[in-house]
NUGU-80404 format. One record per residue (C-alpha): x, y, z. Coordinates in pm, 1 decimal. Each point is the difference from the previous one (the first is absolute). Example, Ala and Ser with C-alpha at 12.3 -4.5 7.8 and 13.67 -1.06 7.14 Angstrom:
# NUGU-80404
<site <1230.0,-450.0,780.0>>
<site <137.0,344.0,-66.0>>
This chain:
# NUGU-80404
<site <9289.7,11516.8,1906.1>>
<site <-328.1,100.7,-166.7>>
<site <-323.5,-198.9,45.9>>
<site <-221.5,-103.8,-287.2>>
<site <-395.1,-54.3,85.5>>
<site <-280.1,-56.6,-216.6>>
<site <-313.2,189.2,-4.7>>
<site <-299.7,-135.2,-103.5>>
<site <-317.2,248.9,-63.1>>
<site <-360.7,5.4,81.8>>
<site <-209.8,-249.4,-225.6>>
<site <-117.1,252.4,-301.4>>
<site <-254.8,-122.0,-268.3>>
<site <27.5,64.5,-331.1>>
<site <-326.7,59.0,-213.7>>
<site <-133.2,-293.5,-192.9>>
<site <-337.9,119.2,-50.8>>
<site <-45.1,-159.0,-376.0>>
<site <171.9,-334.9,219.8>>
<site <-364.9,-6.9,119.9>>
<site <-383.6,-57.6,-129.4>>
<site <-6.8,-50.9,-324.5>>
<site <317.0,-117.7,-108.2>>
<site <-145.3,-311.0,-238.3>>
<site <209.7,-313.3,-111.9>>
<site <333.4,77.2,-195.9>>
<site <-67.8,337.1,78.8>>
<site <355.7,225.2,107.1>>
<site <-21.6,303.1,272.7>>
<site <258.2,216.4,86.5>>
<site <83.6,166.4,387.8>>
<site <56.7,320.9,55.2>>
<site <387.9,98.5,-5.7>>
<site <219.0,-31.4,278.6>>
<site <209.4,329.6,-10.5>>
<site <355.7,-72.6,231.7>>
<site <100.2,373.4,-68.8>>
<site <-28.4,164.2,342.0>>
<site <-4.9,-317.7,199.9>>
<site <314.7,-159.0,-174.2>>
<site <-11.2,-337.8,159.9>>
<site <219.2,-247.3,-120.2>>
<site <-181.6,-275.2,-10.2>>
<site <-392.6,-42.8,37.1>>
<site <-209.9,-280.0,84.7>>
<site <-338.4,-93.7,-153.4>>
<site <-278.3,-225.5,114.8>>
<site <-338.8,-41.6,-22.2>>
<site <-333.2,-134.3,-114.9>>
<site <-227.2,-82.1,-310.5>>
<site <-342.3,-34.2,30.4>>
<site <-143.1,-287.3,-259.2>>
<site <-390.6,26.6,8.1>>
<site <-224.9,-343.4,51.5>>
<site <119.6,-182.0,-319.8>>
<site <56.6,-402.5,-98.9>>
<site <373.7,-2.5,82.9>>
<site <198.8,-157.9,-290.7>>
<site <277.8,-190.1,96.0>>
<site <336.1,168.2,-148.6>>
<site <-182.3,376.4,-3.6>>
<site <213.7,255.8,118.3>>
<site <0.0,375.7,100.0>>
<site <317.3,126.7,-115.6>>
<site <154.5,312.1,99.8>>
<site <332.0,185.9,-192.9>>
<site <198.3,273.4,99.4>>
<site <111.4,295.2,-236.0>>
<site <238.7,310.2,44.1>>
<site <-84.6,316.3,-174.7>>
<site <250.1,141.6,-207.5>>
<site <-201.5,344.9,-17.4>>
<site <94.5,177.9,367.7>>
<site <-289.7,275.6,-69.6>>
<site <-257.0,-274.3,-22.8>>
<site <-225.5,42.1,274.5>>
<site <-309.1,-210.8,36.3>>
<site <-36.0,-260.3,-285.8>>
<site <332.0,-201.7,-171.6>>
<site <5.3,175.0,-287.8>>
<site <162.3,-105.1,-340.7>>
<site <120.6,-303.5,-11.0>>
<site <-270.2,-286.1,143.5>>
<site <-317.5,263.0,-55.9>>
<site <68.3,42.0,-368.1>>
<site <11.4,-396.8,-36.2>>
<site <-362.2,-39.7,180.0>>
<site <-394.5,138.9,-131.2>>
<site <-223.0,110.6,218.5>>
<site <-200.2,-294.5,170.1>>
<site <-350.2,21.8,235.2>>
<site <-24.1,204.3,181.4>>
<site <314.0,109.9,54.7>>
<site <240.4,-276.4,-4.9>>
<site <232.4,-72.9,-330.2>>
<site <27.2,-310.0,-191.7>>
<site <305.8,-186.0,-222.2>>
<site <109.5,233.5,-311.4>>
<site <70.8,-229.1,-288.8>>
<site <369.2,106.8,0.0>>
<site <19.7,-68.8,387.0>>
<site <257.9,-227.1,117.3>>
<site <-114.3,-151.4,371.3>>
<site <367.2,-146.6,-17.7>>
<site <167.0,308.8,12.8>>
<site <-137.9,101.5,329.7>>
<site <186.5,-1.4,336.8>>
<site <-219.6,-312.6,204.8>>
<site <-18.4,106.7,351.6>>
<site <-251.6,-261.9,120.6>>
<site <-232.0,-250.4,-131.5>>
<site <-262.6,-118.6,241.9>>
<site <-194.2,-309.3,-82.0>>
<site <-376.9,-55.0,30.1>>
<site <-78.7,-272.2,225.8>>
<site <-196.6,-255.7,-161.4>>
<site <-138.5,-153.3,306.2>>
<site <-122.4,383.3,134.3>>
<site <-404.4,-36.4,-16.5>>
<site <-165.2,232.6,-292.0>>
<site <16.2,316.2,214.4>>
<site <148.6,317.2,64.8>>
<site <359.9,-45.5,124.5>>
<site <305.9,207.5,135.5>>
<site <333.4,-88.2,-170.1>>
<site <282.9,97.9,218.7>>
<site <358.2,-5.3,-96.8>>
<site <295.2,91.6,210.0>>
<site <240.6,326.3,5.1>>
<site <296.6,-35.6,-266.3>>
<site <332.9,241.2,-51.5>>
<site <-57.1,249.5,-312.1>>
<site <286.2,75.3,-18.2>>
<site <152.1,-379.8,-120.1>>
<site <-187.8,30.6,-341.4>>
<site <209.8,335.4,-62.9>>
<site <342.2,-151.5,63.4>>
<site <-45.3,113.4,303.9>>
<site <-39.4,350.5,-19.8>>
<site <-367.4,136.6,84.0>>
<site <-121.2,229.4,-283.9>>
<site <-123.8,341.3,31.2>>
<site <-417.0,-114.3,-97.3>>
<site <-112.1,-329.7,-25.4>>
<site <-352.9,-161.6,-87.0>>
<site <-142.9,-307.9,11.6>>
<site <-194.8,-168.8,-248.2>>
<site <-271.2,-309.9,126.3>>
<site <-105.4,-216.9,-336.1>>
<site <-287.7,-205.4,134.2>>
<site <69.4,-299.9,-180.3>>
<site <-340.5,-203.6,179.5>>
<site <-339.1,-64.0,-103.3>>
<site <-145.8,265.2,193.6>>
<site <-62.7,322.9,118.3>>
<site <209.3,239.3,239.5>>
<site <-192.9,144.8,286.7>>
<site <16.2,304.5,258.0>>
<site <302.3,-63.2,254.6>>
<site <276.5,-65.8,-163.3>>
<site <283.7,207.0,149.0>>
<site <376.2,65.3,-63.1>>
<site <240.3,74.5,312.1>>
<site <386.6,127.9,33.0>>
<site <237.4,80.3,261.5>>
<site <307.3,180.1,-96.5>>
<site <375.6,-98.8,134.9>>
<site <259.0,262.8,33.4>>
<site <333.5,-95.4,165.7>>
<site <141.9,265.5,273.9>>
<site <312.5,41.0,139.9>>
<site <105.2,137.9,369.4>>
């Protein structure tokens, strides 16, 4: 009778450089994209952290991360299409709400509140490994990207980092 094991991978980060200094209140960032072509895992899981720099915390401020599939398999290092075209250009490199954006229509893969008793200083905002593959009826896409709103009063700063660790299922 055949055996079925799971396999997890090494922990892999996926770029969020415009996840770090900079990144002002309301402002949106995209990660790089998480290309599942060669390694075909069926599932993935993603943790990690957001850096908030030394800000007033305001009780019910969030950072809010969404997850998006790309429908172009040729894209390579930005989402292209679809949430680009409804964004403008922000400072210096981050992107802003589009007046025909809908923040509804995105795919909520974590919200992380802003303590309001954290003093008015830099501070780490961890928040824990979940399943991908759940918020694609359970199938894990080909690319994925993630896209962190910061929805606070203040500033991102350098150190904010995304992880992964692919599952595949074997059997002997």
């Amino acid at each position: 009778m055949a055996e079925t094991k799971i396999t997890y991978s090494a922990d892999a980060a996926i770029a969020v450089t415009l996840w770090s200094t900079g990144l002002g209140p309301g402002q949106f960032a995209t990660s790089a994209i998480f290309d599942n072509t060669s390694t075909l895992y069926v599932d993935l899981l993603v943790g990690g952290i957001i850096e908030l720099g030394a800000t007033t915390p305001v009780a019910g401020n969030t950072l809010d991360i969404y997850i998006g599939a790309l429908y172009d398999k040729d894209v390579t290092t930005t989402p292209g299409g679809g949430i680009d075209s409804l964004m403008d250009p922000g400072t210096p490199a981050e992107e802003v709400e589009d007046t025909d954006f809908v923040l509804a229509n995105l795919i909520p893969f974590q919200s992380i509140s802003v303590e309001k008793t954290t003093p008015a200083t830099a501070q780490g905002y961890q928040f824990n490994p979940q399943a991908v593959a759940a918020f694609f009826n359970g199938i894990l896409p080909q690319k994925i990207y993630f896209l962190l709103h910061n929805n606070t009063a203040g500033t991102l700063v350098a150190g904010s980092a995304l992880n992964s660790v692919g599952i595949t299922y074997t059997s002997t």
